[in-house]
C-alpha positions in Angstrom: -2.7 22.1 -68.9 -1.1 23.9 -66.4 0.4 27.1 -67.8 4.4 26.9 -67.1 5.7 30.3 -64.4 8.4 32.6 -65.7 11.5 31.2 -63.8 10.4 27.4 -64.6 10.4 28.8 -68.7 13.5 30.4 -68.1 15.1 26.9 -66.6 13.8 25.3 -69.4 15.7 27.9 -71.9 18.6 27.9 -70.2 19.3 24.6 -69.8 18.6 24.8 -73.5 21.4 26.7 -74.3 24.0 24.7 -71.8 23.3 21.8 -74.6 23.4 23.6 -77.5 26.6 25.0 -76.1 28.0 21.7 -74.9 27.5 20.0 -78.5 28.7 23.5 -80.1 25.2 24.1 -82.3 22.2 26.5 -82.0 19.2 25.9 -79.4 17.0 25.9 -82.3 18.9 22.6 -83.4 18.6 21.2 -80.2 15.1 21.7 -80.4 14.6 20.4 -83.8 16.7 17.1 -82.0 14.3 16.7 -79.5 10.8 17.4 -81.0 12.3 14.3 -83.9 10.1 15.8 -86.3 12.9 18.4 -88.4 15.8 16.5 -90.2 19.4 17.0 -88.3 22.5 15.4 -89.5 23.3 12.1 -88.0 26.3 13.9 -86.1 24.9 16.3 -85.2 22.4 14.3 -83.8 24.7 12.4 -82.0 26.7 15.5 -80.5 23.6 16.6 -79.1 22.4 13.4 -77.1 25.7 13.6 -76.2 25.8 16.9 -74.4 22.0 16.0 -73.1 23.1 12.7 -71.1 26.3 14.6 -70.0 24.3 17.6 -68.5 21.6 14.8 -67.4 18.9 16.9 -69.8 17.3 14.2 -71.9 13.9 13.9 -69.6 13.4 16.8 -67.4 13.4 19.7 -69.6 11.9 17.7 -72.5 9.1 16.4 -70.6 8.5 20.2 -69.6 8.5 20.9 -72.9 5.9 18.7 -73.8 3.7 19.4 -70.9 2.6 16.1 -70.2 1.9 13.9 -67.6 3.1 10.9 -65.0 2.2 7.8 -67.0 0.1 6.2 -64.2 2.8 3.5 -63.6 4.2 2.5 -60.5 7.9 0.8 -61.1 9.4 -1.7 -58.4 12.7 -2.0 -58.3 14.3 -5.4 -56.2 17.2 -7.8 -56.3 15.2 -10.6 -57.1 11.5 -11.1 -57.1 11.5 -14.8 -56.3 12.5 -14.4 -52.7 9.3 -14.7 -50.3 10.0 -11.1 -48.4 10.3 -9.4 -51.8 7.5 -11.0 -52.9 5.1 -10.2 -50.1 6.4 -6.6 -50.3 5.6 -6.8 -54.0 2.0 -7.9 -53.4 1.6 -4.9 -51.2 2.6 -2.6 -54.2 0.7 -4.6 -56.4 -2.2 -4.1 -54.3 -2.4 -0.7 -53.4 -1.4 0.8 -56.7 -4.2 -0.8 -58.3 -6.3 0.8 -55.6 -4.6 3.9 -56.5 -5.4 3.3 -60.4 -2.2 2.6 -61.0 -0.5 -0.2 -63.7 3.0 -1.8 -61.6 5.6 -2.5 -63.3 8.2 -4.9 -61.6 12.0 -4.5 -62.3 14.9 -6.9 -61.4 18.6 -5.7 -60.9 19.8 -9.5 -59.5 21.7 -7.2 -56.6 23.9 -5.0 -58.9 23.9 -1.8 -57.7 24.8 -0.9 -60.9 21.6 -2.2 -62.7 19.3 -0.3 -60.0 20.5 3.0 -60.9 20.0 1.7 -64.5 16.3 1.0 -63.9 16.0 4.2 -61.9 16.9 5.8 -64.9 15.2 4.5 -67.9 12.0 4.9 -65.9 12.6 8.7 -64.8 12.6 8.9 -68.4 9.3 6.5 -68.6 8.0 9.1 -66.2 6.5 6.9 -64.2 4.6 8.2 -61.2 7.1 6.6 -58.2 10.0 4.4 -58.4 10.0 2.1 -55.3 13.7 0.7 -54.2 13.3 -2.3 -52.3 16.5 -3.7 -49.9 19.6 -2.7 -48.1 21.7 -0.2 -49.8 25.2 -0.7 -50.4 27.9 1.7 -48.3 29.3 3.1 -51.7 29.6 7.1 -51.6 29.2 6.9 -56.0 26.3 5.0 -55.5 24.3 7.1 -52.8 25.1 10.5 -54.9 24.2 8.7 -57.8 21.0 8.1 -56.2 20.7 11.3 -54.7 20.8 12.8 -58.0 18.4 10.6 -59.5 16.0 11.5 -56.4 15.9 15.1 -57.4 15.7 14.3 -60.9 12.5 12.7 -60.8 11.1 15.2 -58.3 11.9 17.5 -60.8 9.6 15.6 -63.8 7.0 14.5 -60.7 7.6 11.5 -60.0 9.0 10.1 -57.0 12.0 7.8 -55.1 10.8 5.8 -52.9 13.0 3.5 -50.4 11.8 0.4 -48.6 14.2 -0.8 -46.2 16.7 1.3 -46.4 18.0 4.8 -44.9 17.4 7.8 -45.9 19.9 9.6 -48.7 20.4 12.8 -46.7 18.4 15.7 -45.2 16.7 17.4 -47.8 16.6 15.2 -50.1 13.3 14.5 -52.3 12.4 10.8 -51.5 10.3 9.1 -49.6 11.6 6.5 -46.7 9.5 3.2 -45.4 11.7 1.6 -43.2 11.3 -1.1 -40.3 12.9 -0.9 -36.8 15.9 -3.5 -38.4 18.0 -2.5 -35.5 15.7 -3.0 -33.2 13.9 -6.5 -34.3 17.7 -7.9 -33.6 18.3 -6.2 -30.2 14.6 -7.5 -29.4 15.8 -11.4 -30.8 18.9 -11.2 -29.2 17.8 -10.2 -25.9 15.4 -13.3 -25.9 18.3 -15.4 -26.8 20.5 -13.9 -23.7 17.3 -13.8 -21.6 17.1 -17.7 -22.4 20.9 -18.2 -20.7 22.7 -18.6 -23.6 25.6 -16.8 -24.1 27.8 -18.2 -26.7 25.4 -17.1 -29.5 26.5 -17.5 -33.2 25.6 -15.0 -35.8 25.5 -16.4 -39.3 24.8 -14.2 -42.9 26.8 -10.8 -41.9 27.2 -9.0 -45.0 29.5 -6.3 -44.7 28.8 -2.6 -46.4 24.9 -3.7 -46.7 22.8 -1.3 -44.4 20.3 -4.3 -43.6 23.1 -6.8 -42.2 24.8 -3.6 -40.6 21.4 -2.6 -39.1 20.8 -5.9 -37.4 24.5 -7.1 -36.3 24.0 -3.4 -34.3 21.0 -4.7 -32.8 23.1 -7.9 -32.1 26.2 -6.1 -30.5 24.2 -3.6 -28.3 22.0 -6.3 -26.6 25.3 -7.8 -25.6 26.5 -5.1 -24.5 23.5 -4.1 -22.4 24.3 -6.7 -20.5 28.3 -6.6 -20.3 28.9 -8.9 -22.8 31.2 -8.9 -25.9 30.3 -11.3 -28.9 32.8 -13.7 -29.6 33.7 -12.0 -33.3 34.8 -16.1 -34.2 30.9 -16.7 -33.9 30.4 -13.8 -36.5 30.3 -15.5 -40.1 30.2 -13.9 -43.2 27.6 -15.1 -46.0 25.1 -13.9 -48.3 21.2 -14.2 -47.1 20.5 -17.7 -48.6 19.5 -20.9 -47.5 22.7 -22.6 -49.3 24.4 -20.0 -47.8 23.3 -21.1 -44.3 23.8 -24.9 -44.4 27.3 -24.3 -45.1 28.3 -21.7 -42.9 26.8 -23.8 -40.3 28.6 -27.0 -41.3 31.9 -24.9 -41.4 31.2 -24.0 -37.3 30.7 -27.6 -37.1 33.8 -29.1 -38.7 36.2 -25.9 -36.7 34.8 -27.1 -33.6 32.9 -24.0 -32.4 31.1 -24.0 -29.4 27.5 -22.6 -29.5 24.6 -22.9 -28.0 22.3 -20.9 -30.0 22.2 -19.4 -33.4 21.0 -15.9 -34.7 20.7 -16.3 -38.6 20.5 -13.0 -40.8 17.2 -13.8 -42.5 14.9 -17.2 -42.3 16.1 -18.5 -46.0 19.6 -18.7 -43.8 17.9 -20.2 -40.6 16.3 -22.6 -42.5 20.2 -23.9 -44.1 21.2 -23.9 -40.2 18.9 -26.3 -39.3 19.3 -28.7 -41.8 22.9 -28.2 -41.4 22.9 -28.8 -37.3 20.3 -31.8 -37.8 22.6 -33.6 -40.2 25.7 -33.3 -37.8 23.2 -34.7 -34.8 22.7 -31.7 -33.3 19.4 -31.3 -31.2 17.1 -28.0 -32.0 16.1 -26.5 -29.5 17.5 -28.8 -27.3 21.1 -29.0 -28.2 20.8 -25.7 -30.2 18.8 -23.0 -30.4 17.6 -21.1 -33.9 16.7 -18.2 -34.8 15.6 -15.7 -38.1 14.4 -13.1 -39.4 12.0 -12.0 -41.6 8.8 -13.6 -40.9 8.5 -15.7 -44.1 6.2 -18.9 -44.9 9.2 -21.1 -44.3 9.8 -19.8 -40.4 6.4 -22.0 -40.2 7.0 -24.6 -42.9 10.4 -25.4 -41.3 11.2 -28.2 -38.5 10.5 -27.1 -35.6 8.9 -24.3 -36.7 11.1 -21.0 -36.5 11.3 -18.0 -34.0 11.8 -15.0 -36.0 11.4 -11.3 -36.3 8.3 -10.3 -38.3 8.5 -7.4 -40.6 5.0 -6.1 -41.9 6.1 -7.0 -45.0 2.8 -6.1 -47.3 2.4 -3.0 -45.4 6.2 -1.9 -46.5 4.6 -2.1 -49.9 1.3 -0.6 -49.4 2.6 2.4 -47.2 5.6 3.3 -50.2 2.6 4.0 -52.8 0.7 5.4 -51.1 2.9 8.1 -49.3 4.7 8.6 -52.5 1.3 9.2 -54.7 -0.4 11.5 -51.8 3.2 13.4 -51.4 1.2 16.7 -51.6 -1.0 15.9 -48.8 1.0 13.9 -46.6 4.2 16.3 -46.5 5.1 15.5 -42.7 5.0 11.6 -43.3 7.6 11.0 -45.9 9.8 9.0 -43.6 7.7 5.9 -41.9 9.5 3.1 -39.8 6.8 0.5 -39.6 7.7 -2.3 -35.8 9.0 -5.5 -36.0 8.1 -7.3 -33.3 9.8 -11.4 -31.6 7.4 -14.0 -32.9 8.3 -17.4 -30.5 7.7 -20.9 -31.8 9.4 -24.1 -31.1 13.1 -23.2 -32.3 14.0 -21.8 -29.4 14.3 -22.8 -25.7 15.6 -21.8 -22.4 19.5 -23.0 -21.8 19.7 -26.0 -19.7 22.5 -25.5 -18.1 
């Protein structure tokens, strides 16, 4: 075991004293409250778990004092496992920490922001060796500092906050970033579409304050824009990334009368609600409308006809987020990665005929 330096001993001790004088007891009480081995009075007790949690204590300077180790445990954090993109992202970190010799341990939050910091949490104080956070973060300044603390908190025990397809918290921050060219997947899409003569080009799935749909409605707007064009903001439509979600966003442009001739949906889960949606009210695809997604997902194939998309290396997200985070040390330069995206064409998707 690594013998502890003088100013990381000194930490320790004084963060020792902060608790003892938060709760209003001695250090050596605190100490006999964390070893669990010395009876303390149940209130005591409880004033001094107290003062730990509100000075954020309870792991980092406990661990210390035990002198152990990361537990060889890799945690994934993700809104919802069943979801194909999560899932092949998930196989990636599956994969390569068992390469890496290391157990993976998969957490949901069902997309509350509130549960991820939660998770984050209980498994800096699991100590695990990196905690990967998979999606788009929400545009909440208490959230992001939250996180931010929590990033230098488990630098502080050695593990690691990894994000996957999201933005970085801020220069200087401990955590490593995978991220794909979002932005630019949906410039790349869009461009096709406008390339292809259409011009009245619905977007369907925004979701407003999350940096994914933020990142690829940019990509959206600027390849307009490149060209002098302004989207019409009535073909904008708000929804969550779902296939429900699509069919009925698409039936509303349908029953308001909007005219369209092609169709940009967030993600392929909402693509593939479009086109069932357009088939139902007679509408021809490609040759009435064009469809498009994003993601790259089994269903842009299993779909009819068979979707143009935006593929995201989704298994390589995974892979790339262990394996910077557990070779940190020697890979110091190479903490932030944005992986391509690139236009995959198939039969949704046609030329305008005018």
């Amino acid at each position: 075991m690594a013998k502890k330096t003088e100013p990381e001993a000194n930490r320790d001790a004084s963060t020792v004293r902060d608790v003892a004088a938060r709760a209003g007891v001695s250090a050596s009480t605190v100490s006999r409250v964390l070893g669990g081995t010395y009876p303390v009075a149940a209130a005591t007790r409880a004033r001094v778990l107290k003062a730990m949690r509100e000075l954020d204590y309870v792991v980092n300077a406990h661990a210390r004092a035990l002198g152990g180790s990361t537990n060889k445990t890799v945690a994934f954090v993700v809104d919802d496992v069943t979801g194909p993109f999560y899932a092949h992202i998930a196989r990636g970190v599956e994969e390569q920490a068992s390469e890496e010799g290391r157990l993976c341990m998969l957490c949901t939050t069902h997309g509350d922001p509130k549960r991820v910091l939660a998770v984050v949490e209980t498994m800096r104080e699991q100590r695990a060796d990196a905690v990967i956070v998979v999606g788009g973060a929400w545009e909440d300044k208490a959230y992001q500092d939250r996180m931010t603390h929590f990033a230098h908190a488990l630098d502080r025990v050695g593990s690691r906050l990894v994000l996957v397809g999201r933005p970085p918290l801020g220069p200087g921050i401990p955590a490593t970033v995978v991220e794909y060219d979002n932005e630019g997947g949906a410039f790349a899409m869009t461009t096709h579409l406008l390339s292809s003569g259409h011009r009245r080009i619905a977007y369907v799935g925004r979701m407003p304050g999350l940096s994914t749909s933020g990142q690829r409605l940019s990509g959206f707007t600027r390849a307009h824009e490149l060209l002098g064009l302004t989207p019409d903001p009535e073909l904008i439509v708000d929804g969550a990334f779902s296939r429900s979600v699509g069919y009925q966003l698409a039936r509303q442009l349908l029953a308001d009368g909007r005219e369209f001739t092609a169709v940009f949906a967030a993600t392929d889960m909402v693509a593939a609600g479009v086109i069932q949606a357009l088939r139902e009210g007679g509408r021809r695809i490609p040759d009435d409308v064009a469809v498009a997604g994003y993601d790259d997902i089994p269903v842009a194939r299993d779909v009819y006809p068979a979707l143009t998309t935006v593929n995201v290396p989704q298994e390589e997200l995974g892979r790339a987020a262990v394996r910077l985070a557990l070779h940190r040390d020697e890979l110091p330069d190479s903490q932030h990665l944005v992986l391509g995206t690139h236009v995959v064409l198939r039969d949704s998707t046609r030329r305008l005929n005018r």
